[in-house]
N, C-alpha and C positions, 0 to 999 in steps of 0.2 A: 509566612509565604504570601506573596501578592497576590486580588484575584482581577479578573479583569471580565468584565460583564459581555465586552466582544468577545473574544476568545470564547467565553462558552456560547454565545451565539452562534460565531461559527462552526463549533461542535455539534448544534443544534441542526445545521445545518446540514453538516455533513456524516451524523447519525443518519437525517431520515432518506439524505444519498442511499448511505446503507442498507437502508432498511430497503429502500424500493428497490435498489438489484436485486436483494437475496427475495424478493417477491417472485421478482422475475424470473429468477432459474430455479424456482424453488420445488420445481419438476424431475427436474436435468438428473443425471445419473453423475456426471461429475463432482467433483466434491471440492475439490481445489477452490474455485471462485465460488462457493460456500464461504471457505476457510478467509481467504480473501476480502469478502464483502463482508462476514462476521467478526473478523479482527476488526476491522476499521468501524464498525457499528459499534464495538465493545469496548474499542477507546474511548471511542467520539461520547459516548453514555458517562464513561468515566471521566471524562475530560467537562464535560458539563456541570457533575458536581466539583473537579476540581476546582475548574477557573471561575465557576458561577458561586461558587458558595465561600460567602465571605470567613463566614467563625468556624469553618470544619473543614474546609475544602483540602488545608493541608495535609489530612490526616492522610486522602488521597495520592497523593503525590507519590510517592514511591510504586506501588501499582499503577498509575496513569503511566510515569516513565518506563514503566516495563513492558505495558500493551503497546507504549510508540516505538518502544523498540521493536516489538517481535510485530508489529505494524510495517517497522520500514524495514526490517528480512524479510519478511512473510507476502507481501502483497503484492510486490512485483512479479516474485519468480513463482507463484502458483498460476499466476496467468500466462507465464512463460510457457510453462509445462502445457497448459492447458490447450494452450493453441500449438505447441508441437505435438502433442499428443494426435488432436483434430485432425490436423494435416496430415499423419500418418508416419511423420518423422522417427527413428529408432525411438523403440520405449526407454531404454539406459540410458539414452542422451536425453531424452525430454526431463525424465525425472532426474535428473543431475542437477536439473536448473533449482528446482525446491530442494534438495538433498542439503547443496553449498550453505545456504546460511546457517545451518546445524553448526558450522566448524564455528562463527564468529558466533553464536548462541552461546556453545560448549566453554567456548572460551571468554565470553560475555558472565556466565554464572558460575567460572572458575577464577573469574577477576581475574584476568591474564588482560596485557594492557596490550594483547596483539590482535583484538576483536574486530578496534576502528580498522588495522591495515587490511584484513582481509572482507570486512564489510565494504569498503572502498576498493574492492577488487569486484563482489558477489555483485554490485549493484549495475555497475556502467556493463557487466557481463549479460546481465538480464536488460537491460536499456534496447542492446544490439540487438542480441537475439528474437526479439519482440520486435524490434523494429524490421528487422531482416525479414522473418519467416512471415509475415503480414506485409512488408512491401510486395515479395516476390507471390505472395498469392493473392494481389490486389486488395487485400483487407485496409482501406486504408482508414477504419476506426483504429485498429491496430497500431498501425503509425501513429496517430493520433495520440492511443493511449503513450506510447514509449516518448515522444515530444514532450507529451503533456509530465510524465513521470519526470523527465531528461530537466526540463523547464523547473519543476517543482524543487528538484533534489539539488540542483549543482546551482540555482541562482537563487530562488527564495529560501532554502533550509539553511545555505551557506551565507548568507549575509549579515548572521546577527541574531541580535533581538528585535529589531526595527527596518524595513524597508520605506524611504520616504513618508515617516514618522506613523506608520500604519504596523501594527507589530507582526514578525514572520510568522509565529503560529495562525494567526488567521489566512493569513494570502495560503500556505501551506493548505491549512484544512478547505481553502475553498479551492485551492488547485487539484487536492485528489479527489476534491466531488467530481472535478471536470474529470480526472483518471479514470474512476470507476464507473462512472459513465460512459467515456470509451472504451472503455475493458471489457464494459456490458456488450455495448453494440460491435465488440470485437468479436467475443468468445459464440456471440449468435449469428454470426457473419457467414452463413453457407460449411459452419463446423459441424461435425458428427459426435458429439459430445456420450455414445456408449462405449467410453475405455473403461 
C-alpha cells in the first residue's frame, strides 16, 4: 500500500481540529458532537499512522477504512440531531436523522452491496436539514457547516483520487476541519444543549 506524507499531514491537521472541538464542549451535556468530533479525531489519529508510516502503515488500512466510513454516517447527522434537538424540534424526528445511517452501517457489515444507495440517500437528507433548521433560526455557522459538508462530499470525495494533481484525501480532511469548525460555532450558536 502506498503512503503519502501529505495525507498524513493533513490528518495531522485535522486530528488536532478534532481535538480543539471536543475541548470545547467538553462540558456540554450533549453527547452527539462528542461522538462526532471523536470519530473524526480517531480517524484522523489512525489515518496518520496509515498514510504516514511507510513499512506498517498497511497494516492499518482496513480499520482506517472503517473509522472513514462510520466518519462519513456519523458526523453529519449527529450534528443534525443536535441542532434539531436545540431548537426544540420533535424528539423522533431529531433523532431519525442519527438513527438513518444504522440501516447503510447494518448493511455495510452484512456486505449487502445496497449500503452506497441508501448512504447516498442518509447524506444529502442530513445536508438539508442542517441547512434548513440553521437558516430559518439565523444560525448561519450552521449553513456554513451544511455548504461546507455539501462542498466536501458531492465535489471533493466525488472526483477521484486527485483534484488538480493535489490528492482528494487531503482537500477532504482539510474541508471537514472547515466542517467541524462550523458545526462548533453551530451547535454553540444561542442552542440549549440539556436534552
Amino acid at each position: 500500500m502506498p503512503h503519502r506524507y501529505s495525507t498524513a499531514f493533513s490528518h495531522i491537521v485535522l486530528a488536532g481540529t478534532g481535538i480543539y472541538c471536543l475541548v470545547q464542549i467538553k462540558g456540554q451535556a450533549a453527547h452527539l458532537p462528542h461522538f462526532t468530533f471523536g470519530i473524526i479525531t480517531v480517524n484522523s489519529l489512525i489515518g496518520v499512522w496509515r498514510w504516514g508510516n511507510p513499512d506498517y502503515g498497511d497494516k492499518a488500512d482496513g480499520i482506517y477504512k472503517f473509522t472513514s466510513y462510520m466518519q462519513l454516517l456519523f458526523a453529519l447527522p449527529c450534528i443534525t440531531t443536535t441542532l434539531w434537538l436545540g431548537y426544540g424540534y420533535d424528539k423522533y424526528i431529531s433523532w431519525a436523522f442519527t438513527i438513518m445511517p444504522l440501516i447503510p452501517l447494518v448493511c455495510h457489515l452484512a456486505d449487502s452491496s445496497s449500503d452506497e444507495k441508501i448512504e447516498e440517500l442518509v447524506i444529502p437528507i442530513n445536508i438539508i436539514a442542517v441547512g434548513v433548521v440553521a437558516f430559518m433560526a439565523e444560525n448561519y455557522w450552521g449553513v456554513a457547516a451544511a455548504v461546507s459538508y455539501a462542498i466536501n462530499h458531492y465535489i471533493v470525495l466525488k472526483q477521484g483520487d486527485s483534484l488538480e494533481g493535489i490528492p482528494a484525501q487531503d482537500l477532504y480532511n482539510y474541508g471537514l476541519c472547515f466542517f467541524a469548525y462550523f458545526a462548533l460555532r453551530a451547535i454553540g450558536e444561542n442552542i440549549v444543549l440539556n436534552f
